[in-house]
C-alpha positions, 0 to 999 in steps of 0.5 A: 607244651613242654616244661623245663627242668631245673638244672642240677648241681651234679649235672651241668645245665642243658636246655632241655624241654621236658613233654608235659604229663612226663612223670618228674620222680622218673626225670628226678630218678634219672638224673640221679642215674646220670650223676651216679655214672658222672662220679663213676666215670670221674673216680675211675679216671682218678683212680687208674693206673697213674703215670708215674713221675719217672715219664716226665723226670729228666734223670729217668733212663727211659720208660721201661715200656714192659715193666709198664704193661705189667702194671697196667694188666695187673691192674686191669685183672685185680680191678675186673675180679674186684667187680665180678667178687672172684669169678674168672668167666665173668671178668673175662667176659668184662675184660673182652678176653678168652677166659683161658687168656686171662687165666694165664695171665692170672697164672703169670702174675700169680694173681690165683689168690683173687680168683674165687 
């Protein structure tokens, strides 16, 4: 026998038979870890790199391609260091990089002063 479980506001309602004698605080707990990736997924989404209006003006020359990679690596680079509180190895090992790759591009867009 199987008990269903309540959907939430957070978590859009699946139909879902829970087996009975299955602990409700655990499904409770992991519905909160499921929200909590949920908001942390959208607020990332949200919060990258936008694109800038320039790429859909009609007065813009052009997408300055390079200019926008810049961008982009940098803030890759400032956010993996953000989350690793400095350590080079560690934001590396997050970016799927070569630590002496990301090294030299922290050289390059002189970024030295986040690095712990």
């Amino acid at each position: 026998m199987t008990t269903p479980i309540p959907p939430q506001s957070a978590i859009p309602a699946v139909d879902i038979n829970i087996p009975q004698g299955t602990s409700a605080p655990s499904i409770l707990k992991l519905r909160h870890l499921i929200s909590s990736l949920i908001n942390e997924v959208d607020s990332l989404d949200r919060s990258f790199v936008p694109i800038t209006e320039a790429f859909f003006t009609t007065e813009c020359d052009g997408i300055r391609f390079y200019e926008e990679v810049e961008r982009f690596e940098i803030a890759l680079i400032k956010a993996a260091l953000q989350r690793t509180n400095g350590h080079q190895v560690r934001a590396a090992r997050l970016l799927n990089l070569n630590p002496s790759t990301l090294n030299a591009k922290i050289r390059q867009y002189e970024l030295k002063h986040l690095v712990v």
